[in-house]
C-alpha positions as CSV (number, residue, x, y, z in Angstrom):
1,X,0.0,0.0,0.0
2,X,1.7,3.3,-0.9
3,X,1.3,6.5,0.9
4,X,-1.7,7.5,-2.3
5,X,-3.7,4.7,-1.4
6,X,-3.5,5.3,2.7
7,X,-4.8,9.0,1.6
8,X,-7.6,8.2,-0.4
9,X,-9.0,5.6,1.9
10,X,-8.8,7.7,4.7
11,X,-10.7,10.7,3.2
12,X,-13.8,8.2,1.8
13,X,-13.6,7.2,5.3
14,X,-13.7,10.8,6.6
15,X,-16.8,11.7,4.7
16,X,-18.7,9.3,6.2
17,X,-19.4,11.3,9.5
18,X,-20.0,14.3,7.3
19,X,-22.7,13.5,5.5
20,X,-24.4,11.4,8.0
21,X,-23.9,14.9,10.4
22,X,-25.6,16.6,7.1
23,X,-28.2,14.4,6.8
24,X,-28.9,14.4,10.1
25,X,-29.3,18.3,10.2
26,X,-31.7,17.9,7.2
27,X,-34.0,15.6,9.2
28,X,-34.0,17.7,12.2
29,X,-34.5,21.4,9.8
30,X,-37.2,19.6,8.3
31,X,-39.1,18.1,11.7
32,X,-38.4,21.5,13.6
33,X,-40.4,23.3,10.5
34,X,-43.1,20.6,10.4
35,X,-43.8,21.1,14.0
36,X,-43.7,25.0,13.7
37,X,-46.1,24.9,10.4
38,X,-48.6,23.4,12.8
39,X,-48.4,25.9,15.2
40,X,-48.7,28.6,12.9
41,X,-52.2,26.9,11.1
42,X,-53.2,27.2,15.4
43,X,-52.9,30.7,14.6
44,X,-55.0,30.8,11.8
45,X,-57.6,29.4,14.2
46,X,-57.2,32.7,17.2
47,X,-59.4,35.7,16.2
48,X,-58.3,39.2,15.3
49,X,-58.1,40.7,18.9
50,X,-56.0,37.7,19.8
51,X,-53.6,38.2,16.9
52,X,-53.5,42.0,17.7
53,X,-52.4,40.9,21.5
54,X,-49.5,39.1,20.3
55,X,-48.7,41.8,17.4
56,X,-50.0,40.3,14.4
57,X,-52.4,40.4,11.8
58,X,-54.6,38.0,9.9
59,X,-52.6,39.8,6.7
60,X,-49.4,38.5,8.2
61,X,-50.1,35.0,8.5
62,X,-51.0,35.4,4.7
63,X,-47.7,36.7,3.9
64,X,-45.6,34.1,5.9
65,X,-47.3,31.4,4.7
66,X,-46.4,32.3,1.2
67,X,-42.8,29.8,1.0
68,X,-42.3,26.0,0.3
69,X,-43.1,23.5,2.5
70,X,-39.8,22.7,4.2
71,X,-39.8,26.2,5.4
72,X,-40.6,27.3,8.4
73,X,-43.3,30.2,8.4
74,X,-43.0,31.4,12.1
75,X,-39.1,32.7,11.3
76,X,-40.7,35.0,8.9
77,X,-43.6,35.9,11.3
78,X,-41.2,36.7,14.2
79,X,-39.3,39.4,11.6
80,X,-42.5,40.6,10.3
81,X,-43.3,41.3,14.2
82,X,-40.3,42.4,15.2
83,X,-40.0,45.1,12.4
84,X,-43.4,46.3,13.6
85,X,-41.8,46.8,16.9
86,X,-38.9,48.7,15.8
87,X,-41.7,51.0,13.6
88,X,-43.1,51.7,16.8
């Protein structure tokens, strides 16, 4: 085995852990949004005085709703709110 062969075995070996780590990441991104999507359709479900408490409006849960699936809608609600604030 020369010094080459050593090398490239140990960086397929290397990988490993890496993508695993990636995949990994993917799975829990994609359950933290799934979980936080269902929250946010409970808030579809308050009404307008309970939307104002919090600092939202019914408009703003149209407009973070509005990405793909795997994304998670209450990140954009909390900088839609937190602009507000700033406004204010």
């Amino acid at each position: 085995m020369t010094a080459y062969d050593f090398a490239a075995e140990a960086s397929r070996i290397s990988t490993r852990p890496a993508i695993a780590t990636r995949v990994g990441n993917a799975v829990v991104n994609f359950y933290k949004a799934w979980k936080n999507r269902r929250a946010f359709y409970r808030l579809g479900e308050m009404s307008d005085a309970e939307l104002a408490d919090i600092g939202l409006t019914r408009a703003d849960l149209h407009v973070a709703i509005d990405g793909a699936f795997g994304t998670d809608p209450t990140v954009k609600l909390r900088a839609i709110a937190s602009d507000r604030i700033e406004r204010i």
